[in-house]
MMTF fields as JSON, N, C-alpha, C and O atoms, coordinates in Angstrom:
{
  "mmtfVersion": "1.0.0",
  "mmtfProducer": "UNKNOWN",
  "numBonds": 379,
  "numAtoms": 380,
  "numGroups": 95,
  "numChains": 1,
  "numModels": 1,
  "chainsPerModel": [1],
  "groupsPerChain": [95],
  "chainIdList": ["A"],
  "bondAtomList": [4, 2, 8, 6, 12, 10, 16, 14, 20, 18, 24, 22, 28, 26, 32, 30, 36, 34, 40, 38, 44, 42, 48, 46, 52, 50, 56, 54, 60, 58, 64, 62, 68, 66, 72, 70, 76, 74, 80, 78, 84, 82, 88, 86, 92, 90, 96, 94, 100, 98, 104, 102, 108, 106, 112, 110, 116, 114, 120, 118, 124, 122, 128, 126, 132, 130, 136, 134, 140, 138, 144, 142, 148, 146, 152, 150, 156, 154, 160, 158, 164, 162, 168, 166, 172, 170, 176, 174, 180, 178, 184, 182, 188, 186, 192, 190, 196, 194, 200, 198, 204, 202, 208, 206, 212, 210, 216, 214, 220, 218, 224, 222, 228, 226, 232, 230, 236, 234, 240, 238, 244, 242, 248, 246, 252, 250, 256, 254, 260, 258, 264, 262, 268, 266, 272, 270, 276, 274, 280, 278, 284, 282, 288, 286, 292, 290, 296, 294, 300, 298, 304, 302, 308, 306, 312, 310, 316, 314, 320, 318, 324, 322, 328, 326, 332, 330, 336, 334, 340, 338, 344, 342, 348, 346, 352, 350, 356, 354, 360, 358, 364, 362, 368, 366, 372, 370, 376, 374],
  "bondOrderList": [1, 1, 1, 1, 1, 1, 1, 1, 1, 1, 1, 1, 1, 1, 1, 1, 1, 1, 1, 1, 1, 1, 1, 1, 1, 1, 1, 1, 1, 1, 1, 1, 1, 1, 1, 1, 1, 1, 1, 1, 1, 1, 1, 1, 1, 1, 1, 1, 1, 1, 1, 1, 1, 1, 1, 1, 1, 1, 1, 1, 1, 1, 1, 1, 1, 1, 1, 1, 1, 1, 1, 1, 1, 1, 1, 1, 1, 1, 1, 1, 1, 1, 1, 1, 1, 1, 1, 1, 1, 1, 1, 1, 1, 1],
  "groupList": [{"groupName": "UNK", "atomNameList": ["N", "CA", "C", "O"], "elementList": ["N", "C", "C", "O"], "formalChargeList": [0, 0, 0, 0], "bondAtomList": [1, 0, 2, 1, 3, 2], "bondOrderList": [1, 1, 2], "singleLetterCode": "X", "chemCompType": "L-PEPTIDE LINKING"}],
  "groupTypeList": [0, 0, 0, 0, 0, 0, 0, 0, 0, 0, 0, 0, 0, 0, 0, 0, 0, 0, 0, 0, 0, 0, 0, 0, 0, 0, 0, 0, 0, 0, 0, 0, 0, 0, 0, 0, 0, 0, 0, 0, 0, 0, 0, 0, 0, 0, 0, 0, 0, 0, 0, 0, 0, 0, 0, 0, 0, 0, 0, 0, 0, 0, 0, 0, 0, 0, 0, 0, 0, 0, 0, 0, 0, 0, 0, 0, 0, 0, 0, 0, 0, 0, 0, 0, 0, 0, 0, 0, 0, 0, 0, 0, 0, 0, 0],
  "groupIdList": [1, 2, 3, 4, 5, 6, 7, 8, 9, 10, 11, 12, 13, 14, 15, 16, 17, 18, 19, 20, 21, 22, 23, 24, 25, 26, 27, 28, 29, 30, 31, 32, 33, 34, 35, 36, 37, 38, 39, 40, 41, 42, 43, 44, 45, 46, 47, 48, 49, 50, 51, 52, 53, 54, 55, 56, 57, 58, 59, 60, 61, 62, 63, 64, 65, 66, 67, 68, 69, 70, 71, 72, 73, 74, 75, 76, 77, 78, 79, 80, 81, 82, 83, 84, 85, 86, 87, 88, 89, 90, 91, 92, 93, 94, 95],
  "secStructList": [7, 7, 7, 7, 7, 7, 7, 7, 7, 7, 3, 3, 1, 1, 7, 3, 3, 3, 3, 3, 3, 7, 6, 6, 6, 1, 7, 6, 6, 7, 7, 7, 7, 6, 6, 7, 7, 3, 3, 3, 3, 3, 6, 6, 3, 3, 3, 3, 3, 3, 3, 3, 3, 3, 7, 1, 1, 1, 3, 3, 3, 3, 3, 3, 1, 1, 7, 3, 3, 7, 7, 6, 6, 7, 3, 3, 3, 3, 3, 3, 3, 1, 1, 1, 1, 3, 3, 3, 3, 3, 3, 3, 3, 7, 7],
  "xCoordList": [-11.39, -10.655, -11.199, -12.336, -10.42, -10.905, -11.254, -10.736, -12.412, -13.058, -12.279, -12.909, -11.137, -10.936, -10.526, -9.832, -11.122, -11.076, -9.848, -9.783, -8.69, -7.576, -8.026, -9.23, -7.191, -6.722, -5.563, -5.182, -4.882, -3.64, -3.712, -4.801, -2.263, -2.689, -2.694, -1.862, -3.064, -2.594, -1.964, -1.082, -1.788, -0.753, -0.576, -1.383, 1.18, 1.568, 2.615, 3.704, 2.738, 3.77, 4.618, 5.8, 3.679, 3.936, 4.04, 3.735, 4.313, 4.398, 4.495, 5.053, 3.844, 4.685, 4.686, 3.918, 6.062, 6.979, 6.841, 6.517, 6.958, 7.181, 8.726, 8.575, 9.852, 10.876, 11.99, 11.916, 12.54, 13.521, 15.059, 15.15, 16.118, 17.195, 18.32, 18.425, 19.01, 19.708, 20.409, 21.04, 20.551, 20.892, 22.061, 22.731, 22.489, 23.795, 24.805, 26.02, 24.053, 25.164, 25.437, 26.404, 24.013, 24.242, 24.147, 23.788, 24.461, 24.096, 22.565, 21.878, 21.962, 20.814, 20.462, 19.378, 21.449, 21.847, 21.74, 21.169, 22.15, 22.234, 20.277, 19.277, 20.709, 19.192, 19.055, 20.104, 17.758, 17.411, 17.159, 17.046, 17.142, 17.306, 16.144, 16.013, 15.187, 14.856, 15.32, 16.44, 14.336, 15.218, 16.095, 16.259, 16.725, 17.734, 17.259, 16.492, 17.562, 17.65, 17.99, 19.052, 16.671, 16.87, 16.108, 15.073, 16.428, 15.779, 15.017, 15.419, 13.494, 12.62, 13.058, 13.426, 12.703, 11.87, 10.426, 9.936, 9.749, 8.594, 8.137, 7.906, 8.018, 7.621, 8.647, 9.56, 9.251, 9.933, 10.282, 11.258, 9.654, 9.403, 10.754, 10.824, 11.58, 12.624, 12.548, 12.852, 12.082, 12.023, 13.094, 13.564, 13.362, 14.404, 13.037, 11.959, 13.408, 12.506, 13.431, 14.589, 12.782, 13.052, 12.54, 11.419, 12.886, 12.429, 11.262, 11.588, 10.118, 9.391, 9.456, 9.985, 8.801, 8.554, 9.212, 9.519, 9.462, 9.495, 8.596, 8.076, 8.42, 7.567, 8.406, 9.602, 7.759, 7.997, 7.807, 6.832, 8.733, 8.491, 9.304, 8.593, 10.164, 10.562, 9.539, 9.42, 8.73, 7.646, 8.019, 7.987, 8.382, 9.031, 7.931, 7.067, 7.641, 6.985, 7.996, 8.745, 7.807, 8.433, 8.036, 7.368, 8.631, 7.471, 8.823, 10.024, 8.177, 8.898, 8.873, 8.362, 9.423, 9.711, 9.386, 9.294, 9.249, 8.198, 6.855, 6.66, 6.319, 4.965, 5.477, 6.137, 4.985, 4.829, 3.39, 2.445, 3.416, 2.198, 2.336, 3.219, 1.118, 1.587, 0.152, -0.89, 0.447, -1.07, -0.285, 0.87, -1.2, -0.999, 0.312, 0.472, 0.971, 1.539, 2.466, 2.783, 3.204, 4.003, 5.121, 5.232, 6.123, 7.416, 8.221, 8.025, 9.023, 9.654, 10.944, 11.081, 11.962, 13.33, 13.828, 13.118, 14.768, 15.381, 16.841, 17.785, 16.724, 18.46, 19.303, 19.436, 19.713, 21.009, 21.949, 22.443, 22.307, 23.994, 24.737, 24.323, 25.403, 26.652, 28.262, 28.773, 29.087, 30.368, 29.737, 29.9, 29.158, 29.115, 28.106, 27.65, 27.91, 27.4, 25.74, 25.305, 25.254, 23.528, 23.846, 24.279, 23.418, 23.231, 21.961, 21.383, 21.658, 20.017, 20.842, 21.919, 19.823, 19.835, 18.46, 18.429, 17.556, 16.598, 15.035, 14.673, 14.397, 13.512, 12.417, 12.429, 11.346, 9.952, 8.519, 8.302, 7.632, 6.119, 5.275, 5.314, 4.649, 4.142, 2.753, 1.85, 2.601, 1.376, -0.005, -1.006],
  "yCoordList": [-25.269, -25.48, -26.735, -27.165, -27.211, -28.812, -28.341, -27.514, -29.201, -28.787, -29.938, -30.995, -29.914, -31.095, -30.372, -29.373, -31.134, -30.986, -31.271, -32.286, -30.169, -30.879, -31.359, -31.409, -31.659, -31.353, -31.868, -32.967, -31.089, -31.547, -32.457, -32.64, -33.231, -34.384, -33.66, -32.765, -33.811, -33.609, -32.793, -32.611, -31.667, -31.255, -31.696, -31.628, -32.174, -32.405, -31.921, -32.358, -30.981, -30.525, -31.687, -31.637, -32.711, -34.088, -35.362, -35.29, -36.193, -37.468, -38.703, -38.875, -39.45, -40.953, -41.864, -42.087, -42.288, -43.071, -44.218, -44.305, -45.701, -46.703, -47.213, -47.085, -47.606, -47.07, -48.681, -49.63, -48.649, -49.123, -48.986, -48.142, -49.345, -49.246, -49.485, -50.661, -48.564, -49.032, -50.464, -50.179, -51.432, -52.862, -52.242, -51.647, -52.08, -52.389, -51.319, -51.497, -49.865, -48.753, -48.849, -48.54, -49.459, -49.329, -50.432, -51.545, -50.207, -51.343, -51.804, -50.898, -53.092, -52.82, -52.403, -51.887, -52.651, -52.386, -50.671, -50.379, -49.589, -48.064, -48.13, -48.563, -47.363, -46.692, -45.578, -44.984, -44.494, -43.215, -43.315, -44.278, -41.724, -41.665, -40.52, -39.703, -40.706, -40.005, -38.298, -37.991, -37.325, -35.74, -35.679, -34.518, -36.456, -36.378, -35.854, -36.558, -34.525, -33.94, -34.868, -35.292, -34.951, -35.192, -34.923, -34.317, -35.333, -34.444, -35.929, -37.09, -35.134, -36.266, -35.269, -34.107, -36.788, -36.332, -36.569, -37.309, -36.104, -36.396, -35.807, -34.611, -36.771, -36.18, -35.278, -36.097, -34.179, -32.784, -32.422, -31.672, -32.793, -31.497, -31.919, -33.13, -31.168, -31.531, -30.692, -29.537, -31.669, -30.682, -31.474, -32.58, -30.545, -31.36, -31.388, -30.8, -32.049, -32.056, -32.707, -32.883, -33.19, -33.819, -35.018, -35.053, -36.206, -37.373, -36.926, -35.964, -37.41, -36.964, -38.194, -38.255, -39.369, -40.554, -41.751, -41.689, -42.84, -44.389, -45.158, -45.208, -45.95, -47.186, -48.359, -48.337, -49.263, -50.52, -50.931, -50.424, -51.949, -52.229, -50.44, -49.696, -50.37, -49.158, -48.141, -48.015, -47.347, -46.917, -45.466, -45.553, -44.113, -43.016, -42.007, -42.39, -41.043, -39.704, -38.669, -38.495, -37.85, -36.648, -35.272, -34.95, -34.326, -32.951, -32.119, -32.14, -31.424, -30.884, -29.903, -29.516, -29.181, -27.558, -26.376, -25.148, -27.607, -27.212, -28.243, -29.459, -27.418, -28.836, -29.747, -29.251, -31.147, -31.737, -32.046, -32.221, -32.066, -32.953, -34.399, -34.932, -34.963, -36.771, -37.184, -36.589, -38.426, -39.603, -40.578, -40.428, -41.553, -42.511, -43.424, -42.897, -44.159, -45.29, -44.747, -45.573, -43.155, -42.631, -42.676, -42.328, -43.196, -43.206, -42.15, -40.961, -42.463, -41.16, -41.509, -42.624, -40.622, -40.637, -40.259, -39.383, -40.638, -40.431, -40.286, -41.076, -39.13, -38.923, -38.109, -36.885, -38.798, -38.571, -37.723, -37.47, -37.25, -36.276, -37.054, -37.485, -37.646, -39.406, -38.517, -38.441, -37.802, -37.648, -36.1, -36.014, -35.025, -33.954, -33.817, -32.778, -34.796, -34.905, -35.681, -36.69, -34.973, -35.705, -36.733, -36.466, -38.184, -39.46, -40.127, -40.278, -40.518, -41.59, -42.792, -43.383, -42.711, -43.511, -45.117, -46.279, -44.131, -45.317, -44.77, -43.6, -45.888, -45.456, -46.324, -47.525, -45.446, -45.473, -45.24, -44.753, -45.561, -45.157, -44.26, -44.338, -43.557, -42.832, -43.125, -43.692, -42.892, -44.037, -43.198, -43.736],
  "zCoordList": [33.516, 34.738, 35.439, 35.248, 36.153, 36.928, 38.269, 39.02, 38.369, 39.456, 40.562, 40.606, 41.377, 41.926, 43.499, 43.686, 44.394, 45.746, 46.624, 47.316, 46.566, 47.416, 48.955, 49.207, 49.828, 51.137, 51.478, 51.075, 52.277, 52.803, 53.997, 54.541, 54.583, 55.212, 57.036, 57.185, 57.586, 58.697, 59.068, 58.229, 60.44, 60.328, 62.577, 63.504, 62.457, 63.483, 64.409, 64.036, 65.771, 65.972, 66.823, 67.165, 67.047, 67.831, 67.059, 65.869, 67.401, 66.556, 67.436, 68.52, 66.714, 67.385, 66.036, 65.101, 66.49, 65.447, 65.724, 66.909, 64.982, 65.064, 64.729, 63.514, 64.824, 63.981, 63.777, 64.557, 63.077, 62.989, 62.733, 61.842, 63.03, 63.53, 62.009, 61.658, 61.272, 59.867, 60.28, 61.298, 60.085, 61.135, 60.061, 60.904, 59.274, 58.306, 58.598, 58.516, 59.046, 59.643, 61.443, 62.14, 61.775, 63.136, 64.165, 63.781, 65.549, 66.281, 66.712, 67.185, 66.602, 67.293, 68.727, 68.998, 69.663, 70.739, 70.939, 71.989, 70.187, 70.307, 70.482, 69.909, 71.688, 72.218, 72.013, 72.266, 71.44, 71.275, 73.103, 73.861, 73.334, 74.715, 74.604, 73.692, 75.989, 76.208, 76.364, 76.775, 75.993, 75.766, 74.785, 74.41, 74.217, 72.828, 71.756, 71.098, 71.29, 70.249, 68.781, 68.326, 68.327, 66.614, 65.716, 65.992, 64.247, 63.011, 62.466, 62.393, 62.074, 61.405, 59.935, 59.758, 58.82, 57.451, 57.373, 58.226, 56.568, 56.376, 55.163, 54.987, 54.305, 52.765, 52.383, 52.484, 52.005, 51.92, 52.973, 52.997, 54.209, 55.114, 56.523, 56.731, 57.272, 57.69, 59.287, 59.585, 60.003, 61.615, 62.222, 61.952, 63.171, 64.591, 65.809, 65.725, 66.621, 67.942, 68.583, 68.205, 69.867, 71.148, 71.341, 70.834, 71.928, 72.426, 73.507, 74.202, 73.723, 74.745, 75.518, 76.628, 74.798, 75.173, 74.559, 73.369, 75.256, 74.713, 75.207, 76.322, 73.95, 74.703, 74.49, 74.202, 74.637, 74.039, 72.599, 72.043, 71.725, 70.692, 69.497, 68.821, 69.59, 69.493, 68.87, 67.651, 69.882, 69.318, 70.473, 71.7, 69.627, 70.184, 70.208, 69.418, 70.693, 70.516, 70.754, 71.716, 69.364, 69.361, 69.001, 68.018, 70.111, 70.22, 69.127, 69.398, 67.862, 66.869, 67.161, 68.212, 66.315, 66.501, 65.566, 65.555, 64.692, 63.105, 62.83, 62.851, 62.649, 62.507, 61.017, 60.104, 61.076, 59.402, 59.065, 59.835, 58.197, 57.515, 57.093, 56.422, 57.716, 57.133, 57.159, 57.435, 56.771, 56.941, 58.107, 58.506, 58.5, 59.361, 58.671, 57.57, 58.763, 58.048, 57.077, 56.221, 56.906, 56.065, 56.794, 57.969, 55.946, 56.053, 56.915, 56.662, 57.814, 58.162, 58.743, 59.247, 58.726, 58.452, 59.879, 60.374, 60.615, 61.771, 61.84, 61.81, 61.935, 62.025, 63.335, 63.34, 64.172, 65.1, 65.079, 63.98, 65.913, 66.367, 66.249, 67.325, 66.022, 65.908, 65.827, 64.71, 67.158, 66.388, 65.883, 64.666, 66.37, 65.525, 64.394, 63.917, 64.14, 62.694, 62.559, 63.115, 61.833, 61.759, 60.483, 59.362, 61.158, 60.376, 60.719, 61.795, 59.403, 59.217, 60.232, 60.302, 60.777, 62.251, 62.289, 62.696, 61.578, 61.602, 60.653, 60.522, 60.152, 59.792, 60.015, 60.287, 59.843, 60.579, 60.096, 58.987, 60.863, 60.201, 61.172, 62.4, 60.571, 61.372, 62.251, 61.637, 63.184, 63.919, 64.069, 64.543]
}
């Protein structure tokens, strides 16, 4: 048997995102709004949360509703209510 030492990455019920905007589906102009309900990816893992915060430099914090697991600098997926419907809205790194 292999003697090998996992650990898993992190675990977060909060986040802050660095993010960017799909420029080819969307406007750069559309603002995430503070309190607005939306769904992160992260690795597999698929939460909705809330906008808590904005900063500057589109850099968001969002309080989930499921925790994820990540490292610093992992990819993560942002997707919107648009019309009824949840669409990849923007993507991001995790800070």
């Amino acid at each position: 048997m292999l003697d090998i030492d996992y650990k898993l990455p992190p675990q977060y019920d909060e986040i802050k995102v660095k993010y960017e905007i799909i420029k080819e589906l969307f406007n750069e102009n559309e603002k995430i709004q503070k309190g607005e309900a939306i769904i992160v990816g992260l690795y597999n893992i698929i939460s909705d949360g809330i906008i808590k915060n904005i900063e500057k430099g589109n850099v968001i914090t969002i309080k989930l509703n499921k925790p994820v697991l990540g490292y610093k600098d992992d990819k993560v997926i942002i997707l919107r209510n648009i019309n009824k419907r949840w669409k990849i809205f923007a993507i991001g790194k995790l800070l």
